[in-house]
Residue frames as a rotation matrix with the C-alpha (Angstrom) as fourth column:
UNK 1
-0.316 -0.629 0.710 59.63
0.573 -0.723 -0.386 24.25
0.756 0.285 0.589 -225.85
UNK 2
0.435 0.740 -0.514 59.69
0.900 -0.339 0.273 26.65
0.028 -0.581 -0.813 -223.37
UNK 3
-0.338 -0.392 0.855 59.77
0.553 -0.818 -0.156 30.76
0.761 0.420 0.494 -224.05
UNK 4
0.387 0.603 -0.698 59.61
0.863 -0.503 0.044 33.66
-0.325 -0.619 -0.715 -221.79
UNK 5
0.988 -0.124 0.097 59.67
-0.067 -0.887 -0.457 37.30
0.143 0.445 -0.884 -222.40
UNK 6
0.301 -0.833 0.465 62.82
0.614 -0.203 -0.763 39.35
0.729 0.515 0.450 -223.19
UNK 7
-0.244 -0.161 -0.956 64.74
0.875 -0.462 -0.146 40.98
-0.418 -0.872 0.254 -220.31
UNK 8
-0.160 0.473 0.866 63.64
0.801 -0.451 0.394 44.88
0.577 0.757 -0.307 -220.61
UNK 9
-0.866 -0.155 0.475 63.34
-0.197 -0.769 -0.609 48.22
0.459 -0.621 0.636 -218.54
UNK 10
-0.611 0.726 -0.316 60.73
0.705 0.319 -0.633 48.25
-0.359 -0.610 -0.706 -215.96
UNK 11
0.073 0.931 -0.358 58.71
0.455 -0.350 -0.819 50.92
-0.888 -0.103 -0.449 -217.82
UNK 12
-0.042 0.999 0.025 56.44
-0.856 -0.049 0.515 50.48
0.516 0.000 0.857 -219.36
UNK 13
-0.443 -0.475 0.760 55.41
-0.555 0.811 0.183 47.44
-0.704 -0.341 -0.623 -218.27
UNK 14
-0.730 0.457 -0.509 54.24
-0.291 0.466 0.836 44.86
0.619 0.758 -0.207 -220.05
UNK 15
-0.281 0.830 0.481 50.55
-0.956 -0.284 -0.068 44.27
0.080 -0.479 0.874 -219.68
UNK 16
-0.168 0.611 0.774 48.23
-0.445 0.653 -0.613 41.45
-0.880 -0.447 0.162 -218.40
UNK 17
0.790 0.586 -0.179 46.56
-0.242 0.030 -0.970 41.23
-0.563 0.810 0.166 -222.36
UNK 18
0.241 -0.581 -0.777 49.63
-0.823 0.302 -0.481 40.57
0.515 0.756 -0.405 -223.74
UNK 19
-0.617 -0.645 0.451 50.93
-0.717 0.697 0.014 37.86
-0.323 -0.315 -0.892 -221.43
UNK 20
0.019 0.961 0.277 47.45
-0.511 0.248 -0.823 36.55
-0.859 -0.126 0.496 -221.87
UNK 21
0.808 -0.117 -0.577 47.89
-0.535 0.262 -0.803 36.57
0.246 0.958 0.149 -225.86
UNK 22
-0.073 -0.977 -0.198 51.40
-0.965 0.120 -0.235 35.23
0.253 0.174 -0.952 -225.45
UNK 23
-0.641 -0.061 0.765 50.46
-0.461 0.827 -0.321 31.66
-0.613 -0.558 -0.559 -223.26
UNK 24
0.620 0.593 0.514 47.48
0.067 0.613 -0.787 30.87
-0.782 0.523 0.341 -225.60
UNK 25
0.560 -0.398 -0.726 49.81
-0.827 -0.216 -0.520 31.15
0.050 0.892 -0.450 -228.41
UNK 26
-0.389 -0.907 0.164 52.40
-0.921 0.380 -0.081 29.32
0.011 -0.183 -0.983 -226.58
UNK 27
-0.376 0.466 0.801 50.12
-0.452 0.663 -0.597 26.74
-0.809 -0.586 -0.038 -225.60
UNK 28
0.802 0.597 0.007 47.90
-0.368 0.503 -0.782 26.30
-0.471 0.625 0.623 -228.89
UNK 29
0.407 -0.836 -0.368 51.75
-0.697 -0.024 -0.716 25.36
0.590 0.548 -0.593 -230.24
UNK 30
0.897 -0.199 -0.395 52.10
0.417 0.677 0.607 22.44
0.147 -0.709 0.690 -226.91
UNK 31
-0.342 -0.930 0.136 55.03
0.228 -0.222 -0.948 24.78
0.912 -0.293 0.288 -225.82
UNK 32
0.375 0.584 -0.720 54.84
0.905 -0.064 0.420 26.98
0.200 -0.809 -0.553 -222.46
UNK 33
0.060 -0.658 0.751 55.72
0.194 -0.730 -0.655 30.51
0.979 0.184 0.084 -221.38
UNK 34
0.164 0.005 -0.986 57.12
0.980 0.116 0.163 31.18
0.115 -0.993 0.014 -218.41
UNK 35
0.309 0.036 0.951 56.92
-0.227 -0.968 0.111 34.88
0.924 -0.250 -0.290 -216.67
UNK 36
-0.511 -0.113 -0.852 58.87
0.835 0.171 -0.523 35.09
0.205 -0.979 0.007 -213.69
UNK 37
0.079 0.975 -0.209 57.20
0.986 -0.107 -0.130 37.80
-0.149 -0.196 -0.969 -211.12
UNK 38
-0.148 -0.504 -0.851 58.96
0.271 -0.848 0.456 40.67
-0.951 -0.163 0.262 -212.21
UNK 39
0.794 0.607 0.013 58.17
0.205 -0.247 -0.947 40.08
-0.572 0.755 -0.321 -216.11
UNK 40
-0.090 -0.932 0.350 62.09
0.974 -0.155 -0.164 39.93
0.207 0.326 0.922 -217.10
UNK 41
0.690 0.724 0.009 61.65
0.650 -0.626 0.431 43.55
0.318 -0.291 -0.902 -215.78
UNK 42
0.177 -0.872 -0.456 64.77
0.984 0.160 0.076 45.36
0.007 -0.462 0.887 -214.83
UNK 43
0.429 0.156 -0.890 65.69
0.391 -0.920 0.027 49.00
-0.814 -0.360 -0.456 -213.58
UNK 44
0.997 -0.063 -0.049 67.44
-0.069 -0.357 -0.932 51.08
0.041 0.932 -0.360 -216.40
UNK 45
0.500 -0.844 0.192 70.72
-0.865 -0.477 0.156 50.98
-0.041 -0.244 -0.969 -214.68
UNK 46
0.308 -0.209 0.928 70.92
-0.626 0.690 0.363 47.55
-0.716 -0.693 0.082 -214.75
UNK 47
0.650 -0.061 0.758 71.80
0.602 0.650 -0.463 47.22
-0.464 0.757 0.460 -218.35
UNK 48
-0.129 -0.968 -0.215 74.87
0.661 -0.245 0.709 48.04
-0.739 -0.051 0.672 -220.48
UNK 49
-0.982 -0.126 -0.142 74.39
-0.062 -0.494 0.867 49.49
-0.179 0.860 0.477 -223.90
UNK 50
-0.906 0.418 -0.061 71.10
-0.280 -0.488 0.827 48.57
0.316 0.767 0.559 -224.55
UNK 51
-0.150 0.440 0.885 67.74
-0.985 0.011 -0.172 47.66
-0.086 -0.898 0.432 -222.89
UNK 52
0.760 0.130 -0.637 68.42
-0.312 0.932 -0.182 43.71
0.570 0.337 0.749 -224.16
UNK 53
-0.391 -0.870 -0.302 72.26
0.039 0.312 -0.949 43.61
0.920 -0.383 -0.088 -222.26
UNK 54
0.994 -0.046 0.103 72.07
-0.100 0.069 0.993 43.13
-0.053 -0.997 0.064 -218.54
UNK 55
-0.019 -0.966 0.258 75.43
-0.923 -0.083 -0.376 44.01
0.385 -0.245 -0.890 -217.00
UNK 56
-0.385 -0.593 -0.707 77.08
-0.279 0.805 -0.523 40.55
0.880 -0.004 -0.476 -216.18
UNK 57
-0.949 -0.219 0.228 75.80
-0.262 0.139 -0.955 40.71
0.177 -0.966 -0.189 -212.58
UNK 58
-0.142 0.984 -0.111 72.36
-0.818 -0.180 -0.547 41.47
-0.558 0.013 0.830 -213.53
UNK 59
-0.007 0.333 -0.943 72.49
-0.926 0.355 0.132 38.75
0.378 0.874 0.305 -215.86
UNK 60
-0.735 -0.325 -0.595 73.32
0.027 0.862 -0.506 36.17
0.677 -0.388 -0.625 -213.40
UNK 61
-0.964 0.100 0.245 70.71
-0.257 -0.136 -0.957 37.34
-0.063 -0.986 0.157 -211.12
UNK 62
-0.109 0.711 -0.694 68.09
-0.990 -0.143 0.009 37.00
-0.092 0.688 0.720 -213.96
UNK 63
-0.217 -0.094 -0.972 69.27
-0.581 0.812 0.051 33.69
0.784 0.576 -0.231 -214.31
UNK 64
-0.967 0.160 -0.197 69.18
0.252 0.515 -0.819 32.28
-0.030 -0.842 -0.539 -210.52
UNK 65
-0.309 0.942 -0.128 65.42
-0.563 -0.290 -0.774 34.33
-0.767 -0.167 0.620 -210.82
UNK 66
-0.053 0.461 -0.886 64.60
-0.946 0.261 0.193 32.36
0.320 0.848 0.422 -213.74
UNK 67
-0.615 -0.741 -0.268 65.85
-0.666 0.671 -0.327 29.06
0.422 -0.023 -0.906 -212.58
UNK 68
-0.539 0.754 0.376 62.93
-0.125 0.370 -0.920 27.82
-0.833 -0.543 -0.106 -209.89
UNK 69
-0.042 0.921 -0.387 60.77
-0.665 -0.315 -0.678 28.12
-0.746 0.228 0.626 -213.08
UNK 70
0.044 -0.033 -0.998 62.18
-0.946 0.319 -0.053 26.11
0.320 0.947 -0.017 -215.36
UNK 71
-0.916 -0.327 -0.231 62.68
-0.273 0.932 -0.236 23.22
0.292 -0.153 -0.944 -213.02
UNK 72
-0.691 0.446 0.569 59.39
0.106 0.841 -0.531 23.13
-0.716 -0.306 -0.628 -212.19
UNK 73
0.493 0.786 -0.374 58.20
-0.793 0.228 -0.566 23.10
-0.359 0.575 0.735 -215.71
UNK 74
-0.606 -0.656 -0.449 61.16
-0.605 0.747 -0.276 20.49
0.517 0.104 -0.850 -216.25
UNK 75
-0.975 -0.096 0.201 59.51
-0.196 0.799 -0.569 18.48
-0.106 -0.594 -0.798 -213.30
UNK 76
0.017 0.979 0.203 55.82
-0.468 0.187 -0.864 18.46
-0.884 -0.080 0.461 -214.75
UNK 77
0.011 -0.045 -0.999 56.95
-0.997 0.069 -0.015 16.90
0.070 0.997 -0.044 -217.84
């Protein structure tokens, strides 16, 4: 399995200590979490209704930013 944070305004951010907690979790469970470098991070404007929607554009861009990550945890398997 592999989980990564929830898309989300850029502030707060989310801290070091949690990602921390989050990978040993992920890990003591033989999954993986992936964090791209932004932290699913996104300006406020860049979502529709709530801070979970990305507008359509933003959501594709999330996705092409996600993408490098999953293939190479795809390609260490």
């Amino acid at each position: 399995m592999i989980g990564g944070l929830p898309v989300a305004f850029d502030n707060p951010g989310v801290g070091d200590d949690l990602i921390a907690e989050l990978r040993a979790f992920y890990a003591a469970h033989g999954a993986t979490l992936v964090v791209l470098d932004n932290r699913s991070q996104y300006p406020r404007d860049w979502f529709y209704d709530t801070p979970f929607h990305l507008e359509e554009a933003h959501a594709i861009e999330h996705s092409r930013r996600l993408a490098p990550y999953l293939r190479a945890v795809g390609a260490g398997r």
